[in-house]
Each structure stands twice: as structure tokens, then as C-alpha cells.
VEXGUPA-503166 format. One record per residue (C-alpha): residue number from 0; residue in one letter; y, x, z. Coordinates in nm, 4 decimals. Each point is the difference from the previous one (the first is absolute). Layout:
<r><pos>NUM</pos><code>a</code><c2>Y</c2><c1>X</c1><c3>Z</c3></r>
...
This chain:
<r><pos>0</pos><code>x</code><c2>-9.0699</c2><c1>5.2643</c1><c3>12.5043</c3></r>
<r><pos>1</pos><code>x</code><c2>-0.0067</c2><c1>-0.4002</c1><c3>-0.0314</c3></r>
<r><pos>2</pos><code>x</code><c2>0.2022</c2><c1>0.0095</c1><c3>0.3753</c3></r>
<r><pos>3</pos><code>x</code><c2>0.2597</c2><c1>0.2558</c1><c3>-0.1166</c3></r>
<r><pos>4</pos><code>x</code><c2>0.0233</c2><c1>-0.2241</c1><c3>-0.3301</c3></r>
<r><pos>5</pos><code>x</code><c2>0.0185</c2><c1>-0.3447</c1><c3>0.2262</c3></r>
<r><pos>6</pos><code>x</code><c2>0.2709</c2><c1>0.1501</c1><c3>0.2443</c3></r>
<r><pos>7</pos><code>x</code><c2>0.2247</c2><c1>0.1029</c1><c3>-0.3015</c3></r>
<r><pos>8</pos><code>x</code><c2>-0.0667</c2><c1>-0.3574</c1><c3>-0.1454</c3></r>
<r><pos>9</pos><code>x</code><c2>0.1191</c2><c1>-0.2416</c1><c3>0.2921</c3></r>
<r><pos>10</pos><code>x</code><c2>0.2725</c2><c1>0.2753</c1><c3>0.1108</c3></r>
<r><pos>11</pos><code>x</code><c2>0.1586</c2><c1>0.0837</c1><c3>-0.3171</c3></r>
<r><pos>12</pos><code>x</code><c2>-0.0634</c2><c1>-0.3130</c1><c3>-0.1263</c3></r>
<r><pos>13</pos><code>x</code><c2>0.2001</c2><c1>-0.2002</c1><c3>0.1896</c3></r>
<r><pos>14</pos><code>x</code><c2>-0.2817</c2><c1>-0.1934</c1><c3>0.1733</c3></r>
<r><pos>15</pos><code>x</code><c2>-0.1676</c2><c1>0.1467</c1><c3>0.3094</c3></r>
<r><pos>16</pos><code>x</code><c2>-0.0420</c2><c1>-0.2195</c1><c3>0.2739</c3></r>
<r><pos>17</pos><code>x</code><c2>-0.2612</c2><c1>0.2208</c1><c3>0.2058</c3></r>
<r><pos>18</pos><code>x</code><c2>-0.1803</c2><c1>-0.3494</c1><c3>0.0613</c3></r>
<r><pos>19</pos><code>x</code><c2>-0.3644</c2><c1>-0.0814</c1><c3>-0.1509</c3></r>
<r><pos>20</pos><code>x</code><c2>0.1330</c2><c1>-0.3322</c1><c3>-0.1334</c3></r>
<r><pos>21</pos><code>x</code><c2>-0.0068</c2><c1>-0.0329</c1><c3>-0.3540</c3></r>
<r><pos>22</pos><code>x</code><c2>0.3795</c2><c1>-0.0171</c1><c3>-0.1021</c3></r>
<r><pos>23</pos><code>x</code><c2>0.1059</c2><c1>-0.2419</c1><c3>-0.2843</c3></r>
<r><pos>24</pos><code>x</code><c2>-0.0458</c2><c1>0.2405</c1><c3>-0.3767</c3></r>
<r><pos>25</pos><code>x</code><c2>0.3997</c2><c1>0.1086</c1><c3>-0.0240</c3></r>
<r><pos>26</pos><code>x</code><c2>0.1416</c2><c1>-0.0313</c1><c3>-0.3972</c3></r>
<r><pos>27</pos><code>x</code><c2>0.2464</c2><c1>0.1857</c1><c3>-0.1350</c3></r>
<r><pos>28</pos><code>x</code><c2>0.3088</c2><c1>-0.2298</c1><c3>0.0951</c3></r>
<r><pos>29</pos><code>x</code><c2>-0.0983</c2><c1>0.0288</c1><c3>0.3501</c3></r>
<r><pos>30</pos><code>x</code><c2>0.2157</c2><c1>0.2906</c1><c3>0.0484</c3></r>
<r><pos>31</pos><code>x</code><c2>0.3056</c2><c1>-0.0257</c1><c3>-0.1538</c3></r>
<r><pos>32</pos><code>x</code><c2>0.1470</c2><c1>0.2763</c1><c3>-0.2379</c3></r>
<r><pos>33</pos><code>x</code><c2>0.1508</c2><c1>0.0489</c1><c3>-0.3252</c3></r>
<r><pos>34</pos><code>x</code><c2>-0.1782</c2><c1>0.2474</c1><c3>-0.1545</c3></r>
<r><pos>35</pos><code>x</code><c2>0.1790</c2><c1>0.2845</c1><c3>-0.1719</c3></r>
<r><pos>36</pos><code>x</code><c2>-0.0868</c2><c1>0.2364</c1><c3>-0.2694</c3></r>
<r><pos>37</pos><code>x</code><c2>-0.1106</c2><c1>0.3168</c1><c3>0.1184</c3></r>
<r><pos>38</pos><code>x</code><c2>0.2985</c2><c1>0.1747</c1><c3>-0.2001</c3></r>
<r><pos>39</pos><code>x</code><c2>0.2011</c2><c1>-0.1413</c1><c3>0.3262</c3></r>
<r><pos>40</pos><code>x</code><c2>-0.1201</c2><c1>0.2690</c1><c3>0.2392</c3></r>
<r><pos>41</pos><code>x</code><c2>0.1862</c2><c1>0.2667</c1><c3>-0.2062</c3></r>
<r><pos>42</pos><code>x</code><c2>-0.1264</c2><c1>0.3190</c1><c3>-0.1019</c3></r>
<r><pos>43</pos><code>x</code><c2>-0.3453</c2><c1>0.0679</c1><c3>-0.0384</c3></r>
<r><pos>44</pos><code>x</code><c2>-0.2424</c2><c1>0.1406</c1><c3>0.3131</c3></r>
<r><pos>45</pos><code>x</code><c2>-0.3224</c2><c1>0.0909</c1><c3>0.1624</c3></r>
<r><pos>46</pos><code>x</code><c2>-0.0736</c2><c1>-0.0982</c1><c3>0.3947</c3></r>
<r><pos>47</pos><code>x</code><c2>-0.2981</c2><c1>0.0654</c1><c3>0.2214</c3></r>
<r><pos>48</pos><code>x</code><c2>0.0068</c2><c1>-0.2330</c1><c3>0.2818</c3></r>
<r><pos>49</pos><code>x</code><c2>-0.1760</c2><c1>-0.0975</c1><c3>0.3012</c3></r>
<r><pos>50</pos><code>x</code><c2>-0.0039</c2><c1>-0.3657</c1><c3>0.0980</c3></r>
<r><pos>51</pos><code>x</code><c2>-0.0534</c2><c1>-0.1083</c1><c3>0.3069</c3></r>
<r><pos>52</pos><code>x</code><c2>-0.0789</c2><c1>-0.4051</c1><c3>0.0670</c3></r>
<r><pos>53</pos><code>x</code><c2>0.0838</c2><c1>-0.1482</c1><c3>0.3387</c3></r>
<r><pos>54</pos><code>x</code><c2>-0.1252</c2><c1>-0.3255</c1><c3>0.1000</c3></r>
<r><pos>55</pos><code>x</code><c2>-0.0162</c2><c1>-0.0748</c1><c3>0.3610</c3></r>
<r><pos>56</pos><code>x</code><c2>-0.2264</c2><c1>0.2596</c1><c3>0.1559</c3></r>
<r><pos>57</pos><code>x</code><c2>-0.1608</c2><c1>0.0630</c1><c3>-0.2999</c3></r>
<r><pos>58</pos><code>x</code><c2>0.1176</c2><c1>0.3204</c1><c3>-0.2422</c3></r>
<r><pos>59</pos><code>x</code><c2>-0.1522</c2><c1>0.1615</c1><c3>-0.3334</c3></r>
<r><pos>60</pos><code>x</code><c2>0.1304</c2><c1>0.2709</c1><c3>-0.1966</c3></r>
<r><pos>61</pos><code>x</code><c2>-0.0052</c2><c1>0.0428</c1><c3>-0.4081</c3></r>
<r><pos>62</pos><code>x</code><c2>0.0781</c2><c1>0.2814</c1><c3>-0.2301</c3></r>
<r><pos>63</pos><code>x</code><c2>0.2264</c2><c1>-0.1472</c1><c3>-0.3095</c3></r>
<r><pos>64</pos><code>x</code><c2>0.1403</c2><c1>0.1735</c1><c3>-0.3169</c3></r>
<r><pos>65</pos><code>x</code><c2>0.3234</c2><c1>-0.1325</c1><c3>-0.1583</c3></r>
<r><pos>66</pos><code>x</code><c2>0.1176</c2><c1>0.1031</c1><c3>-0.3272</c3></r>
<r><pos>67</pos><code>x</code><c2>0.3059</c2><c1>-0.1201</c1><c3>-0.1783</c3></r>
<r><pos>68</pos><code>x</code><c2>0.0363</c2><c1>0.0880</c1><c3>-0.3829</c3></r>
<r><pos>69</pos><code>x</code><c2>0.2278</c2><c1>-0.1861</c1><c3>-0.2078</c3></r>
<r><pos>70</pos><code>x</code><c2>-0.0243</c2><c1>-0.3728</c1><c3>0.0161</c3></r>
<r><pos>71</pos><code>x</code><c2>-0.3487</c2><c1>0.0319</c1><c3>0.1495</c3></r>
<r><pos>72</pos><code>x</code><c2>-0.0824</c2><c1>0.0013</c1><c3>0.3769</c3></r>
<r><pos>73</pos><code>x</code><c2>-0.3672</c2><c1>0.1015</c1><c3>0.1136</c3></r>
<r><pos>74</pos><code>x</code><c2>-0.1748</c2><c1>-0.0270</c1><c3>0.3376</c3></r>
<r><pos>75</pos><code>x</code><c2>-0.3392</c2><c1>0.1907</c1><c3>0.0750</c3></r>
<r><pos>76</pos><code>x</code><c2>-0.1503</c2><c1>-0.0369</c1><c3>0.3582</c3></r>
<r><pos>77</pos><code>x</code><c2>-0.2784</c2><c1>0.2535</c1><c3>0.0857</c3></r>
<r><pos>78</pos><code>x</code><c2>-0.2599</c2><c1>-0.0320</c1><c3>0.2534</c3></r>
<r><pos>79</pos><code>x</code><c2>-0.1166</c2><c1>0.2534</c1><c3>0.2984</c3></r>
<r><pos>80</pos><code>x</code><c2>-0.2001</c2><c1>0.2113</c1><c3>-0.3063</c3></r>
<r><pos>81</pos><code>x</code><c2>0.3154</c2><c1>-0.0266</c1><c3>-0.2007</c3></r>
<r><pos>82</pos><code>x</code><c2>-0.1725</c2><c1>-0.2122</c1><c3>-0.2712</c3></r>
<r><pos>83</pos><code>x</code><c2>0.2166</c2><c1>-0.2681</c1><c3>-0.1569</c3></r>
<r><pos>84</pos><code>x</code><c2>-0.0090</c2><c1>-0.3194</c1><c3>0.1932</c3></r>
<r><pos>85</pos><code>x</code><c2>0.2282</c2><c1>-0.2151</c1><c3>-0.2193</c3></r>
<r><pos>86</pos><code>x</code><c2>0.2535</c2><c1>0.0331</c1><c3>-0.3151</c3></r>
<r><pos>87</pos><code>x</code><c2>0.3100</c2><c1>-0.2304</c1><c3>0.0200</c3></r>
<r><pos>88</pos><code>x</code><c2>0.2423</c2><c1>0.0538</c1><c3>-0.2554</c3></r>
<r><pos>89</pos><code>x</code><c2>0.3380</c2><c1>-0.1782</c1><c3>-0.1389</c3></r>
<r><pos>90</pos><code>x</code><c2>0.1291</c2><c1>0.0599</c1><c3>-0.3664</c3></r>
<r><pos>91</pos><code>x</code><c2>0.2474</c2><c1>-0.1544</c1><c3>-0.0617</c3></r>
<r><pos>92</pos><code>x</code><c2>-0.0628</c2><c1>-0.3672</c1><c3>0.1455</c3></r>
<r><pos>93</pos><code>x</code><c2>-0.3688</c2><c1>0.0445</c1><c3>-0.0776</c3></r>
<r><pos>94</pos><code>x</code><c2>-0.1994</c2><c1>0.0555</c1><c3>0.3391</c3></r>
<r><pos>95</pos><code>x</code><c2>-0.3621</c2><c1>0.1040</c1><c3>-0.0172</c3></r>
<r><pos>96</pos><code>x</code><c2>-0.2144</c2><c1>0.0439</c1><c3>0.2816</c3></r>
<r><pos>97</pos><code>x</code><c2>-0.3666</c2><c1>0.2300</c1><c3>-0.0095</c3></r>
<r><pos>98</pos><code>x</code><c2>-0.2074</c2><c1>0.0269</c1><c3>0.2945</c3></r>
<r><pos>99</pos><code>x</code><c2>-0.2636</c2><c1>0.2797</c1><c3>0.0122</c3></r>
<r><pos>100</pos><code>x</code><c2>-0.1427</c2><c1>-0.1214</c1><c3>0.3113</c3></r>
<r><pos>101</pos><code>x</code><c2>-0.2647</c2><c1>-0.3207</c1><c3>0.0951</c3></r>
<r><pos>102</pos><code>x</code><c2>0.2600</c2><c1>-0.2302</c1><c3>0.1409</c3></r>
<r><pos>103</pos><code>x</code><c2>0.2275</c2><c1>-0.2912</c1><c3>-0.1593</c3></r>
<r><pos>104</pos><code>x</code><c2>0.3674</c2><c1>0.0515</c1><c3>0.1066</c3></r>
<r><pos>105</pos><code>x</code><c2>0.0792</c2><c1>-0.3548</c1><c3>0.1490</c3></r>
<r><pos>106</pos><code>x</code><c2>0.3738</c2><c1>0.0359</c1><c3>-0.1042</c3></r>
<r><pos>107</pos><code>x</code><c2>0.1741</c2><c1>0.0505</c1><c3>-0.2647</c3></r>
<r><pos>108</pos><code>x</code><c2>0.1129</c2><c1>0.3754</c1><c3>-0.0857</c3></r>
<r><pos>109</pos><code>x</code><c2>0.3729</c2><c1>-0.1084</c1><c3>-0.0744</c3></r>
<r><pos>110</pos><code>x</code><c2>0.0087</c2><c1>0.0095</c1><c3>0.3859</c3></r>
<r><pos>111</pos><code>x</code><c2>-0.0498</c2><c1>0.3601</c1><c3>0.0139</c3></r>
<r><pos>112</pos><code>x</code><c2>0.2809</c2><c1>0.0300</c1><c3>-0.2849</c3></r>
<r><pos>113</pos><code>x</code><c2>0.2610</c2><c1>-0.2563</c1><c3>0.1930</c3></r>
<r><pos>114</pos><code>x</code><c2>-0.0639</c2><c1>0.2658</c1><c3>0.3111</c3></r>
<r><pos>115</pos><code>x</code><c2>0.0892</c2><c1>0.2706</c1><c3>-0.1809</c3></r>
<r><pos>116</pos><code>x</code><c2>0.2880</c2><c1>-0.1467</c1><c3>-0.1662</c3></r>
<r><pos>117</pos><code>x</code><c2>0.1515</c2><c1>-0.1443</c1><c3>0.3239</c3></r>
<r><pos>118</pos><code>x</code><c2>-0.0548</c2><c1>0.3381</c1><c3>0.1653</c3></r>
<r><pos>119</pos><code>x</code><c2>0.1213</c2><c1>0.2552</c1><c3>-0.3173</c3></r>
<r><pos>120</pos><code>x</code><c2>0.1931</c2><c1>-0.1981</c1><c3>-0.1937</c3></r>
<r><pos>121</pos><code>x</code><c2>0.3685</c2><c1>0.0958</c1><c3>-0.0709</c3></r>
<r><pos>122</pos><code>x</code><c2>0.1905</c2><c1>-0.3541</c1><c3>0.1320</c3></r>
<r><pos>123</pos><code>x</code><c2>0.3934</c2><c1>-0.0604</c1><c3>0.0006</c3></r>
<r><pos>124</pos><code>x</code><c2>0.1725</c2><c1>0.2681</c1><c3>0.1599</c3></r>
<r><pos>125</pos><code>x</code><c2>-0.2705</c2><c1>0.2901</c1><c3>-0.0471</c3></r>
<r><pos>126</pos><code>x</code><c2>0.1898</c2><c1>0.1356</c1><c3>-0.2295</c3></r>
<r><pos>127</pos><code>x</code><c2>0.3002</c2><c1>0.0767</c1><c3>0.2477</c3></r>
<r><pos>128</pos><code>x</code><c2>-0.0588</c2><c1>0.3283</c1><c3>0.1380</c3></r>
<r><pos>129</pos><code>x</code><c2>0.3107</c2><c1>-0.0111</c1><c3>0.2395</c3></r>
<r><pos>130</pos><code>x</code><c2>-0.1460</c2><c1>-0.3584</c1><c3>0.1784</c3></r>
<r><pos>131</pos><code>x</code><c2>-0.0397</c2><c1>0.0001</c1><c3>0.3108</c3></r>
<r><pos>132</pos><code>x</code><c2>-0.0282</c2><c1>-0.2533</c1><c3>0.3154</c3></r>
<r><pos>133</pos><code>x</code><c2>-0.1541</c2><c1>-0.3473</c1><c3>-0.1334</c3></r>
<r><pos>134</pos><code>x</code><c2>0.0092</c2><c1>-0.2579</c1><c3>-0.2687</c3></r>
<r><pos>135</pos><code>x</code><c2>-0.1831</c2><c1>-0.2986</c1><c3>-0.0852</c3></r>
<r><pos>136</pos><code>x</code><c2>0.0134</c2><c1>-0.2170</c1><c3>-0.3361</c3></r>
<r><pos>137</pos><code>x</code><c2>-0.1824</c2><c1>-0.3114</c1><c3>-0.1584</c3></r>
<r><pos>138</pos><code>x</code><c2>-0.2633</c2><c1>0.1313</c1><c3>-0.2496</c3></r>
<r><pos>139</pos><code>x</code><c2>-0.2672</c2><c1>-0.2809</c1><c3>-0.1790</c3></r>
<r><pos>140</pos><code>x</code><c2>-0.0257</c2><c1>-0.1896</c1><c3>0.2727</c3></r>
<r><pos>141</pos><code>x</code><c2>0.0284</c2><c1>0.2356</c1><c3>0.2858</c3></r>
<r><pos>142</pos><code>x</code><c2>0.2305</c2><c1>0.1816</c1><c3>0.2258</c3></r>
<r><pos>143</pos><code>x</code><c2>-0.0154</c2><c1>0.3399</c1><c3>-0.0064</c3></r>
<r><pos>144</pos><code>x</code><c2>0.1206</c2><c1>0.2360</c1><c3>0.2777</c3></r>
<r><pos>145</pos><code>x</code><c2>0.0461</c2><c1>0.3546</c1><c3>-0.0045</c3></r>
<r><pos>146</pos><code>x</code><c2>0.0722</c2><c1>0.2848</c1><c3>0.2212</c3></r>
<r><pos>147</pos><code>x</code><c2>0.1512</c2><c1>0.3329</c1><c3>-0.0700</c3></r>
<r><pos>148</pos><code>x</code><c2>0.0448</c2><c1>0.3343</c1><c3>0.2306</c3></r>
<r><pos>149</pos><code>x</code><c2>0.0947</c2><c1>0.3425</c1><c3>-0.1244</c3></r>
<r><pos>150</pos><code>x</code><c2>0.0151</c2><c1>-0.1743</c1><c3>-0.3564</c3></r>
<r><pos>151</pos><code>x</code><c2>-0.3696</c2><c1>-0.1086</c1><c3>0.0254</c3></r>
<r><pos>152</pos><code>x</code><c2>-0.1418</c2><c1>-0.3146</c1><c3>-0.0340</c3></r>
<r><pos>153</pos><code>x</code><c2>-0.1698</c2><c1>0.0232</c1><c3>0.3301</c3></r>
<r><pos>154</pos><code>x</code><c2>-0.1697</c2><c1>-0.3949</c1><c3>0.0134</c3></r>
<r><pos>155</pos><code>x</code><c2>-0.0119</c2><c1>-0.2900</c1><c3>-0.2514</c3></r>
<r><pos>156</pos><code>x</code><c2>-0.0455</c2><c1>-0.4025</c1><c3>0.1387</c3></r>
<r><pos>157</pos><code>x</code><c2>-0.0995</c2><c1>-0.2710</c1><c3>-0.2612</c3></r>
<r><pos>158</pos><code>x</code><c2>0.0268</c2><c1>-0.4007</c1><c3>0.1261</c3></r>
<r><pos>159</pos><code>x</code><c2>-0.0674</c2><c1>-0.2579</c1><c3>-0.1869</c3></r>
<r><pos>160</pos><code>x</code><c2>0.3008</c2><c1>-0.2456</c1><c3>-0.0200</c3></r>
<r><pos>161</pos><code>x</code><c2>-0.2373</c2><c1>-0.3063</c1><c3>-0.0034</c3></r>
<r><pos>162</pos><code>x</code><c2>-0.2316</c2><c1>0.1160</c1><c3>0.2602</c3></r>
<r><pos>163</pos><code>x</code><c2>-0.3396</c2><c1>0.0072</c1><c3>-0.1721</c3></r>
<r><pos>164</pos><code>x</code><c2>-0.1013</c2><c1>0.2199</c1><c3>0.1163</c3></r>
<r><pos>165</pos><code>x</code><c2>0.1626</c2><c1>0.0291</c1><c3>0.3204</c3></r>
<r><pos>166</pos><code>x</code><c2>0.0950</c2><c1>0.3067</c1><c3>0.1227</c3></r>
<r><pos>167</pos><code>x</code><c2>0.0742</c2><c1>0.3329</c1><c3>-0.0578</c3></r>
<r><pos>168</pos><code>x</code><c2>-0.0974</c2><c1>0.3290</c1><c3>-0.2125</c3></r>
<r><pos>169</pos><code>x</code><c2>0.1124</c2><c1>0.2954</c1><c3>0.1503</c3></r>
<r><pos>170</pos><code>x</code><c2>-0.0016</c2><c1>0.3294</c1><c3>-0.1954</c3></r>
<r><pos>171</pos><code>x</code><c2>0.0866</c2><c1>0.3240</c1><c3>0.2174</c3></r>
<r><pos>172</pos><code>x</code><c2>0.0540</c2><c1>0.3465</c1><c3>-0.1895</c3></r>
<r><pos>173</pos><code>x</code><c2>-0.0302</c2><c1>0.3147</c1><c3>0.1834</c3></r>
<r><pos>174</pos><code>x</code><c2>0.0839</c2><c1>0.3332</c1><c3>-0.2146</c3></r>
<r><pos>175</pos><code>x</code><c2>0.0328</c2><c1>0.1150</c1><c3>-0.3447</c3></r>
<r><pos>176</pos><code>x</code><c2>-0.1650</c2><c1>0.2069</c1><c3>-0.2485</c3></r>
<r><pos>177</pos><code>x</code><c2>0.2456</c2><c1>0.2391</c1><c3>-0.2178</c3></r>
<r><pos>178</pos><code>x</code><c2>-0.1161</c2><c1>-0.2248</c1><c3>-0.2948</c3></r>
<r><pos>179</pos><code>x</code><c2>0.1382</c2><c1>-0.3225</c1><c3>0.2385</c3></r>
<r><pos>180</pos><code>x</code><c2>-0.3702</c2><c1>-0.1386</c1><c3>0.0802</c3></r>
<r><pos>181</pos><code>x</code><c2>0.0348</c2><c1>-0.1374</c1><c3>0.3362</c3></r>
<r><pos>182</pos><code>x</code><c2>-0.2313</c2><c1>0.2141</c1><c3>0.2284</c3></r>
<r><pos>183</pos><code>x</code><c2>-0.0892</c2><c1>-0.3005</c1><c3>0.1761</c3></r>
<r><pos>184</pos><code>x</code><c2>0.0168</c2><c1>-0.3782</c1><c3>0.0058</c3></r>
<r><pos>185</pos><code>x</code><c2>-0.1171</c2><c1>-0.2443</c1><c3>0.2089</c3></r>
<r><pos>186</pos><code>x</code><c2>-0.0228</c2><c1>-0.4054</c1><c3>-0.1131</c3></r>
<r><pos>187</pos><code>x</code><c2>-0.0589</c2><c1>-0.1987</c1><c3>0.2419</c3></r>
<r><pos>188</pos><code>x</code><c2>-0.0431</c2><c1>-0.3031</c1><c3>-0.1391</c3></r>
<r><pos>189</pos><code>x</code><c2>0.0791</c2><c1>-0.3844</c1><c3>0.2138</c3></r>
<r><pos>190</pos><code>x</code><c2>-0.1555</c2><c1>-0.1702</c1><c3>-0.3066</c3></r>
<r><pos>191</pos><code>x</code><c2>-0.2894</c2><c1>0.0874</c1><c3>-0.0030</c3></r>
<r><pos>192</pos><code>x</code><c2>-0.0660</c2><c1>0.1878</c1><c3>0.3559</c3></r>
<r><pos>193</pos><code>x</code><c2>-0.0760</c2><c1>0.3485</c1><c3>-0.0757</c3></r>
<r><pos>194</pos><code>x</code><c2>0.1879</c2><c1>0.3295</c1><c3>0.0079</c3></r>
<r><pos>195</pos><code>x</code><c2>-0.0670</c2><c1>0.2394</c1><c3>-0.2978</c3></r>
<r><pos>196</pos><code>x</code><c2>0.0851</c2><c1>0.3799</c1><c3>0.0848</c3></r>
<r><pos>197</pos><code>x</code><c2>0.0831</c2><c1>0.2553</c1><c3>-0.3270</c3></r>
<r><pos>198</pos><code>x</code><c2>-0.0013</c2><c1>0.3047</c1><c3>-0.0183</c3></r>
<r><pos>199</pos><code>x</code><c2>0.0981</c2><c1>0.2059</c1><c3>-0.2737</c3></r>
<r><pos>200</pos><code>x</code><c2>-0.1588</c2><c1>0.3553</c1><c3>0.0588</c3></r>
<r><pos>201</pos><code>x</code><c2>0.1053</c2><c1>0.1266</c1><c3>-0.3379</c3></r>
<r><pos>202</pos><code>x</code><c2>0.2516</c2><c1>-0.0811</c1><c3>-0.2616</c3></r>
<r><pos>203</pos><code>x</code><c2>-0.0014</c2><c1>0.1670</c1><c3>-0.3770</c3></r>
<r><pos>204</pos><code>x</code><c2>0.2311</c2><c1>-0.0825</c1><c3>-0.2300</c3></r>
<r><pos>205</pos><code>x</code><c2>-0.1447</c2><c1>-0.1027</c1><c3>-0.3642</c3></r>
């Protein structure tokens, strides 16, 4: 349980380095992000995903439960026996964090919210069903490219225009649920060095 728990922490979390060095503890403005209300992701919903955390030759799987209601955003990973691992929920601007399980996260849970924002989030030009081809814009501090086929975002690129950190995050989408869950999306992340696979094996509307 503690390894399935560990692999979600330094692959979700922005953090996995797959080496048995201590890394320097990350804070909260280590990865940057303005936080939104939860409201932003639109209508209310219920996902069952399966995560899958790459990190060299290493990968670890984790069962996660998303609910959006309102203003209020709430995370649940389960373990193998499908016992609660960890509660991680945003209302409003207020995060709280509960872990069920005998480990200390070493980062802060806002990652796992910045992830999910960057990946789900509704950005300029979302909202134009006809788009197609590419387009790329300044937003808080970063350039943001997008990619459209068949009038799908199909991949989502975030650079910081200062360079700290350097790289790139690269956010792929593959398929859609009839709600408009992405079926599947893949982060891989030049921040931080890991890639974060979702997938969303059921959508319910709420």
C-alpha cells in the first residue's frame, strides 16, 4: 500500500526523480499556478480514473475519485483494497489535505490541484467550438500553446516566459466522453521529469 501511495506522491506530485537522493522539500511556489475556484471547471461531475506515474523505468498505478459540486473540488485516492488512501479537497480557495495512510506527503497538495487545473481547465479559446489548427497566448507568466483537430483540443504546452523552470509541460488528450471528460491525458511534465497518464474510465454527470 505505502509503494502504491509513494509512486502516486513523486509522480503526481510533480517530484519524482527515480534516484535515492534525498531531493530538496518542494513549497508551494515551486510550481507555478494561479489557482482557480473550482466553479471554473463548469458544471458539476463524478470521474473514476486510473493514474499511471512514469519516471524513468520505474511505473505505479493509483485508483483516484474526482468529484466536482459547486464551488468545491474533492480528490479521493484508493489503494489496491480500495480503502481510502488520501482526501484532498479545494472549496473555494481553502485546500485541505487528509491522509489515511502511515506516510507524510513531502509536497504540498496544491501540486496535485495545479495538475489538474493545467490539464482540465477551460483556458482562452476553449470556448470556441469551431477552432481548429493552433494558437498560443501569454497567460500569468507563461506561454500557452494549443492544438486543435476535428474541433478537439488534442495537446496543451505551458513555458514559462522567464525560464524557471525551464522547459516544457506537455498535455496530450486522446478521446472524449459524451459528458466531454477527456478519455485520456497524458502530462508529461519537463519541470519536474515525470509523465502522469489519466484515464477517465467513467464520467457521471452531477
Amino acid at each position: 500500500m505505502n509503494r502504491v501511495v509513494r509512486a502516486f506522491c513523486w509522480g503526481l506530485l510533480a517530484a519524482c526523480s527515480g534516484q535515492p537522493v534525498p531531493r530538496p522539500r518542494l513549497t508551494a511556489e515551486m510550481y507555478p499556478w494561479r489557482l482557480r475556484e473550482p466553479a471554473a471547471l463548469g458544471r458539476d461531475f463524478l470521474w473514476q480514473q486510473r493514474l499511471t506515474a512514469r519516471t524513468g523505468a520505474r511505473e505505479d498505478s493509483l485508483t483516484v475519485a474526482v468529484q466536482k459540486k459547486g464551488n468545491t473540488l474533492t480528490l479521493i485516492g484508493l489503494t489496491p483494497f480500495q480503502t481510502k488512501a488520501f482526501v484532498l479537497r479545494q472549496d473555494g480557495t481553502d485546500v485541505q489535505f487528509q491522509s489515511f495512510v502511515d506516510r507524510e506527503m513531502p509536497f504540498p497538495p496544491r501540486f496535485v490541484l495545479v495538475d489538474v487545473q493545467r490539464a482540465y481547465l477551460a483556458l482562452a479559446g476553449d470556448a470556441t467550438p469551431a477552432l481548429v489548427g493552433h494558437r498560443s497566448w501569454p497567460l500569468d507568466g507563461e506561454q500557452v500553446d494549443e492544438h486543435y483537430a476535428e474541433h478537439q483540443l488534442t495537446e496543451r504546452r505551458f513555458r514559462r516566459l522567464d525560464g524557471q523552470p525551464p522547459g516544457v509541460v506537455r498535455i496530450r488528450y486522446q478521446g472524449r466522453w459524451p459528458g466531454g471528460a477527456p478519455k485520456r491525458v497524458v502530462i508529461d511534465n519537463g519541470w519536474f521529469g515525470y509523465t502522469l497518464t489519466v484515464e477517465t474510465v467513467a464520467e457521471t454527470a452531477l
